[in-house]
KOLDREN-412169 format. One record per residue (C-alpha): residue in one letter; x, y, z; residue number from 1. Coordinates in nm, 2 decimals. Example, Ala and Ser with C-alpha at 12.3 -4.5 7.8 and 13.67 -1.06 7.14 Angstrom:
r residu: A east: 1.23 north: -0.45 up: 0.78 num: 1
r residu: S east: 1.37 north: -0.11 up: 0.71 num: 2
***
This chain:
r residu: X east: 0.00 north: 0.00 up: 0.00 num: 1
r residu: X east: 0.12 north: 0.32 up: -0.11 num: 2
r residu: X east: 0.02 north: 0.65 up: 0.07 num: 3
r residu: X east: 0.07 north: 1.05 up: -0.04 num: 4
r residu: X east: -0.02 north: 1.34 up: 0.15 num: 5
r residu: X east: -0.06 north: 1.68 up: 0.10 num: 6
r residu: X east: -0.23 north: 1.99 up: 0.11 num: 7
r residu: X east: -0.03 north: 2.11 up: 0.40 num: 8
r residu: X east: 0.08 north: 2.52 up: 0.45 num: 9
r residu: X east: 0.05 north: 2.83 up: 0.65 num: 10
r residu: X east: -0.29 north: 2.92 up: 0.78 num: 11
r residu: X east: -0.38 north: 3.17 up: 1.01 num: 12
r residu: X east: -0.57 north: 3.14 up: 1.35 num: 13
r residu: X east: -0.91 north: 3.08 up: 1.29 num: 14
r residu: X east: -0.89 north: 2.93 up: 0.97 num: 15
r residu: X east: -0.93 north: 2.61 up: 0.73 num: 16
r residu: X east: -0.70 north: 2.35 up: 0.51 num: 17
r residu: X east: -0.82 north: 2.00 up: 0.39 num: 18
r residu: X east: -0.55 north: 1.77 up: 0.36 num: 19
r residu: X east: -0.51 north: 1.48 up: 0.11 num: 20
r residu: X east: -0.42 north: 1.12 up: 0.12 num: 21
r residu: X east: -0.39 north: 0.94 up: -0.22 num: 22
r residu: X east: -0.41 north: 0.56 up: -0.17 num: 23
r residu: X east: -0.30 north: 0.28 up: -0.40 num: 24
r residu: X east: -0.25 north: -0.09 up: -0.35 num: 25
r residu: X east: -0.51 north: -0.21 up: -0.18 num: 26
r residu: X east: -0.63 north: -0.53 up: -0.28 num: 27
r residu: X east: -1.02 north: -0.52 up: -0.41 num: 28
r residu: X east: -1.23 north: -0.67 up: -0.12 num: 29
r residu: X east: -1.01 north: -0.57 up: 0.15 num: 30
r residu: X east: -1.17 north: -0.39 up: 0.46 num: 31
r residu: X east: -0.87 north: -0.15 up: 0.56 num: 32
r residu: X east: -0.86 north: 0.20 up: 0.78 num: 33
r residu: X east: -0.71 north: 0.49 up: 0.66 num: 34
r residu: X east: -0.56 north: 0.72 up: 0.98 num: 35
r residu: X east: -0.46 north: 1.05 up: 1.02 num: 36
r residu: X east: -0.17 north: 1.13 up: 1.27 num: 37
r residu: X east: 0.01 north: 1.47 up: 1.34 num: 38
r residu: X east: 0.34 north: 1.49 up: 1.54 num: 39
r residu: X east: 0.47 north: 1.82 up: 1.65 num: 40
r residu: X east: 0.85 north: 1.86 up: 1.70 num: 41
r residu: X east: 0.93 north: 1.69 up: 2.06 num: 42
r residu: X east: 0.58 north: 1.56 up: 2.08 num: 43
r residu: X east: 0.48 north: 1.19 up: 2.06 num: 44
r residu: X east: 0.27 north: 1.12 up: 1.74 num: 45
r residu: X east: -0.12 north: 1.16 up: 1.78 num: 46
r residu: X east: -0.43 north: 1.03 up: 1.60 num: 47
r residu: X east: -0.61 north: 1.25 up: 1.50 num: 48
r residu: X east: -0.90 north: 1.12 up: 1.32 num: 49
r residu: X east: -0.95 north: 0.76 up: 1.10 num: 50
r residu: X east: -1.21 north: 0.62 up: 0.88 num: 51
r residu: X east: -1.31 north: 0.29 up: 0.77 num: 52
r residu: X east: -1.33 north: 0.14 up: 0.44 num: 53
r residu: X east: -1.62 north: -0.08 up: 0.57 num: 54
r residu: X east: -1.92 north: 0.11 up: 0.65 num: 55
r residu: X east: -1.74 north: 0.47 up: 0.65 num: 56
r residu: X east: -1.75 north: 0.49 up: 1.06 num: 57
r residu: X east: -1.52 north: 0.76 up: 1.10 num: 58
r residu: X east: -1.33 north: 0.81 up: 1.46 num: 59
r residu: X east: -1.20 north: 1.18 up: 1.64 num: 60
r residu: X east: -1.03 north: 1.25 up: 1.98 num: 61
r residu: X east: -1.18 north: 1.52 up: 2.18 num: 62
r residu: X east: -0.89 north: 1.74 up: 2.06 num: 63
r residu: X east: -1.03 north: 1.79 up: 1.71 num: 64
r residu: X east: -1.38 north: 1.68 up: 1.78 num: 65
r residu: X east: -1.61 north: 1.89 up: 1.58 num: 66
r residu: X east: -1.28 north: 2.06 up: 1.39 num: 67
r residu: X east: -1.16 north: 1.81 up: 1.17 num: 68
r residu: X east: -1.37 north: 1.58 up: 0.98 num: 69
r residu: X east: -1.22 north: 1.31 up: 0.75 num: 70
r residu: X east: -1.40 north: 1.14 up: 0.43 num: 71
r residu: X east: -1.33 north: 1.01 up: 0.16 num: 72
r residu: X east: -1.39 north: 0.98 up: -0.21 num: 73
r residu: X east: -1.36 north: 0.60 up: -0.36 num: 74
r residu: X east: -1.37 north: 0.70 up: -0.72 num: 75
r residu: X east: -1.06 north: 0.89 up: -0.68 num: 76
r residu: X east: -0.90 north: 0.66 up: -0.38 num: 77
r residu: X east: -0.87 north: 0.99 up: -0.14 num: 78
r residu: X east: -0.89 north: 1.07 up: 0.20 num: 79
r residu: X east: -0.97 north: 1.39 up: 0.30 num: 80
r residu: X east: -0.87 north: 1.55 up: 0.63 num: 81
r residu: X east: -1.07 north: 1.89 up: 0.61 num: 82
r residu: X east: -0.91 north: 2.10 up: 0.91 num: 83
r residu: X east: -1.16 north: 2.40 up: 1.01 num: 84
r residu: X east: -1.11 north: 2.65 up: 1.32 num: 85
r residu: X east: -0.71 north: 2.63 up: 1.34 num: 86
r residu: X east: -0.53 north: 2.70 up: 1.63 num: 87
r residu: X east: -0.16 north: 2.71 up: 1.70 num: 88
r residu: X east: -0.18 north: 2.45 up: 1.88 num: 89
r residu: X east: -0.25 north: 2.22 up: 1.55 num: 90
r residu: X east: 0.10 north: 2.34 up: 1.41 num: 91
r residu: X east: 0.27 north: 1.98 up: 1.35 num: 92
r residu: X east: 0.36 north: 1.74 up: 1.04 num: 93
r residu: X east: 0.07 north: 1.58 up: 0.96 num: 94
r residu: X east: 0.07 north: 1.17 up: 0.81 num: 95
r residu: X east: -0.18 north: 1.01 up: 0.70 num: 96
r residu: X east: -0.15 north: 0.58 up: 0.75 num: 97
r residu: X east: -0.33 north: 0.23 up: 0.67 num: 98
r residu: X east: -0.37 north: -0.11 up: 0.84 num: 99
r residu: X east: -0.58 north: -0.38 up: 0.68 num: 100
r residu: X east: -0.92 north: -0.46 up: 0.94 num: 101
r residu: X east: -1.05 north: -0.21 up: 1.19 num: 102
r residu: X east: -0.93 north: -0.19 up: 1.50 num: 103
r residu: X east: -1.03 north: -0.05 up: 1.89 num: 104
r residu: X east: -0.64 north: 0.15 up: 1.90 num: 105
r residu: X east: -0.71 north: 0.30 up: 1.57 num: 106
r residu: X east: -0.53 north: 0.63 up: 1.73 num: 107
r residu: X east: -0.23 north: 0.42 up: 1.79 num: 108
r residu: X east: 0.07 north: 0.51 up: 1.50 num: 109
r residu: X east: 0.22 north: 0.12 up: 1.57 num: 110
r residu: X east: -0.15 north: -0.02 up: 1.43 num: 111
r residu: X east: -0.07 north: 0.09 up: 1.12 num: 112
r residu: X east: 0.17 north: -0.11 up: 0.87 num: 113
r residu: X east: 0.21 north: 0.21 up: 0.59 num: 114
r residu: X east: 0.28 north: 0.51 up: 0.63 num: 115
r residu: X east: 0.26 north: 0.81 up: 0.38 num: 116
r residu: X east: 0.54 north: 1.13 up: 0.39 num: 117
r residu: X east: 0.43 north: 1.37 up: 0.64 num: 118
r residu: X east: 0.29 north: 1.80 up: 0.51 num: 119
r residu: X east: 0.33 north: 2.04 up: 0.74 num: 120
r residu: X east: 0.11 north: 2.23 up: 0.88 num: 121
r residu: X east: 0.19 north: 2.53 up: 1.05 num: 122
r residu: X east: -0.11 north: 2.79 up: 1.24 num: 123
r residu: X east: 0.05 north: 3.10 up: 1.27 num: 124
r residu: X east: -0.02 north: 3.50 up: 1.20 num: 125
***
């Protein structure tokens, strides 16, 4: 499995950015999750939001509950990660992941078995 974010930048306080996360590899039938994580420099790497390729259940901590929201769009193999409300605290290199089944510790980087490169994002005035 082959991952590629982007869609990363500068934003101000207060504002938006929807990240990317082309896919390819997958084999057809497959029930897999797609994560998003975001590690800021000297900070342990966090989950920030997943969805699931089965029934589209999508998962938040209370950190970006009712900020972020992730889908996806099969036709094109993408996850989205649409960021709204931004604060400085968000500033951090964001990945996005995949692991084959669901599982409870989907906010839990060593779940996942591919990784894509990281896109900064950075909240700042």
């Amino acid at each position: 499995v082959q991952l590629q974010a982007s869609g990363g930048g500068l934003v101000q306080p207060g504002g938006s950015l929807k990240l990317s996360c082309l896919a390819s590899g997958f084999v057809a039938g497959d029930s897999y999750v797609i994560g998003w994580f975001r590690q800021a420099p000297g900070k342990e790497r966090e989950g920030v939001s997943c969805i699931s390729s089965y029934d589209g259940s999508t998962y938040y901590p209370d950190s970006v509950k009712g900020r972020f929201t992730v889908s996806r769009d099969n036709a094109k193999n993408t996850v989205y990660l649409q960021m709204t409300r931004l604060n400085p605290e968000d500033t951090a290199t964001y990945y996005c992941a995949a692991r084959i089944r669901w599982t409870v510790n989907w906010g839990s980087a060593s779940e996942y078995t591919s990784w894509g490169q990281g896109t900064l994002v950075t909240v700042s005035s």
